[in-house]
C-alpha positions, 0 to 999 in steps of 0.5 A: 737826300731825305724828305724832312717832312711829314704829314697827319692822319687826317691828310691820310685819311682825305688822301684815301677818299680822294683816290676814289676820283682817280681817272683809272682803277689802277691809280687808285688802287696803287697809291691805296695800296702804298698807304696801307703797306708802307712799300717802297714805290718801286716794289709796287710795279714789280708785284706780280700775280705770280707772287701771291699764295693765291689768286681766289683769296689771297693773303700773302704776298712774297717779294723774293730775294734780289739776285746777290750784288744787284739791287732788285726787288727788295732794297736789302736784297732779303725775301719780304713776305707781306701779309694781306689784310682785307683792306689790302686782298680787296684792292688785289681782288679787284684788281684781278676782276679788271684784268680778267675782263680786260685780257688779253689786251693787257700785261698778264704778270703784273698786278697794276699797270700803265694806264696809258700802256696796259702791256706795262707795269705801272710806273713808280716815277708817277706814285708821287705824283698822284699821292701830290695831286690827290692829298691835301693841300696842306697835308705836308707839315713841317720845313716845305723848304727841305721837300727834296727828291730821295733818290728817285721815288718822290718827297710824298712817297717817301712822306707816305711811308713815314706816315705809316712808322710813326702811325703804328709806332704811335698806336701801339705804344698808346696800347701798352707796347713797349717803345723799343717793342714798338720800333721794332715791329714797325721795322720788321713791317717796313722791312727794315732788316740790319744785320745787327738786329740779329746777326745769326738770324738767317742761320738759326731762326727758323721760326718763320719757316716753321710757325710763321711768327714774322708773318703773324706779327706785321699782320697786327702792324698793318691792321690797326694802320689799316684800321686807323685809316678806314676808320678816320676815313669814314669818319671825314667822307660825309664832311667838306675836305680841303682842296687836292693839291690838283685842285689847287693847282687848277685854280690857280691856273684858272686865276692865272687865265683870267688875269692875263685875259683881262690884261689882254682886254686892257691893252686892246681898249688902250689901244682900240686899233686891233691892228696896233694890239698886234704890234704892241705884244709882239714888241719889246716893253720899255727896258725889259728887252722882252715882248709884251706876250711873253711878259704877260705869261708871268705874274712880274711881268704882267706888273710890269705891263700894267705899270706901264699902261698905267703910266701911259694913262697918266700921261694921256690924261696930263695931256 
């Protein structure tokens, strides 16, 4: 299942400079480092320090091939060699001053870890979570009926990840690339390999090997993303931004709290004998077949409540 849902630069852009609130660096800097590279959330608890060409000054990352027949590292089961711009070395390097100053209380081989668990890897099922919790609440545009899990890594990730195709798509077509140019790029950074691009390829090509090429091109894709984004992103930090789907979500729950608080404090008044309150909530509410206590926790049930000590009211008052 697929997420039909995207989102907008500027919800990019809110979503980077919300991070920075983040309880532990490595939430923070894994969801930075998914918005800026497009990666799978799977591959971002594999990555390892191992992986880098080096650990003082990094600047590519190599994803190595799954073992044939089992779906590993890269979901094609092809090496992936992700070049680091400076956004992306400068999550990696501090990530790295963290880990030093942490060891040896922490997992030596992976880069981002388990906040709660420093001897794992980070886990990819709470990437989802995070970039939902610190978005915006509006950032998610189109059909919000079809945000559907894809496989297990989450409808936001997933949106993420489409961000940045349409984003660099979108850039360099506007500076004079070719559209069919511009795909292609933007799979070739995605690592959306088909044997049918260039089915001789692995056999004949050997022009990565020997110059670099792939290397050098999806850099150019992930530096006017990267661009994009820093730049939007500055632009926004000294503005009012909208509420995080966290922050939305304590407001609701504080409303909520509030309501059934002021129910709870109707029925007492209704009732003036404390001793009364007690049996009234721990008894079935008319028709229901549910107690009181439980109904107040719903928005339904709640009306239900109020329509019933309104009637009891009215009743009181007739009388």
């Amino acid at each position: 299942m697929r997420a039909y849902v995207y989102t907008d630069l500027d919800s990019i852009a809110e979503l980077w400079i919300n991070l920075a609130s983040a309880p532990n660096i490595h939430q923070k800097n894994a969801a930075r480092f998914m918005i800026l590279t497009g990666i799978r959330p799977i591959n971002i608890p594999q990555m390892k320090w191992g992986w880098l060409n080096s650990i003082d000054f990094p600047t590519l990352i190599t994803f190595p091939a799954s073992v044939v027949g089992v779906r590993g590292e890269m979901k094609n089961q092809k090496e992936y060699k992700l070049p680091l711009t400076k956004a992306m070395r400068a999550i990696i390097l501090e990530q790295r001053a963290w880990m030093e100053n942490a060891l040896p209380n922490c997992n030596p081989d992976h880069i981002f870890l388990q906040p709660r668990d420093l001897n794992k890897p980070f886990a990819k099922r709470s990437l989802d979570k995070i970039i939902k919790d610190y978005s915006p609440v509006d950032a998610v545009k189109g059909d919000q009926r079809n945000i559907v899990m894809k496989g297990s890594a989450g409808a936001f990730c997933t949106m993420c990840r489409s961000f940045f195709k349409s984003n660099t798509k979108a850039i360099m077509v506007a500076n004079g690339y070719h559209f069919k140019h511009a795909e292609e790029l933007t799979r070739l950074a995605l690592h959306h390999l088909r044997k049918e691009d260039d089915p001789n390829g692995l056999n004949y090509d050997k022009s990565e090997e020997l110059f670099g090429t792939s290397t050098k091109l999806k850099f150019n894709v992930f530096k006017i993303h990267e661009a994009s984004i820093l730049k939007r992103a500055n632009e926004l930090e000294s503005q009012k931004l909208r509420l995080t789907g966290m922050q939305s979500k304590q407001a609701k729950n504080l409303k909520e709290n509030n309501q059934k608080k002021a129910l709870r404090d109707r029925i007492k008044a209704h009732l003036v004998h404390k001793g009364s309150y007690v049996n009234f909530i721990n008894q079935p509410l008319g028709d229901t077949g549910r107690i009181a206590k439980d109904l107040i926790l719903t928005e339904e049930g709640r009306a239900v409540v109020e329509r019933y000590l309104s009637d009891q009211e009215a009743k009181a008052k007739n009388n």
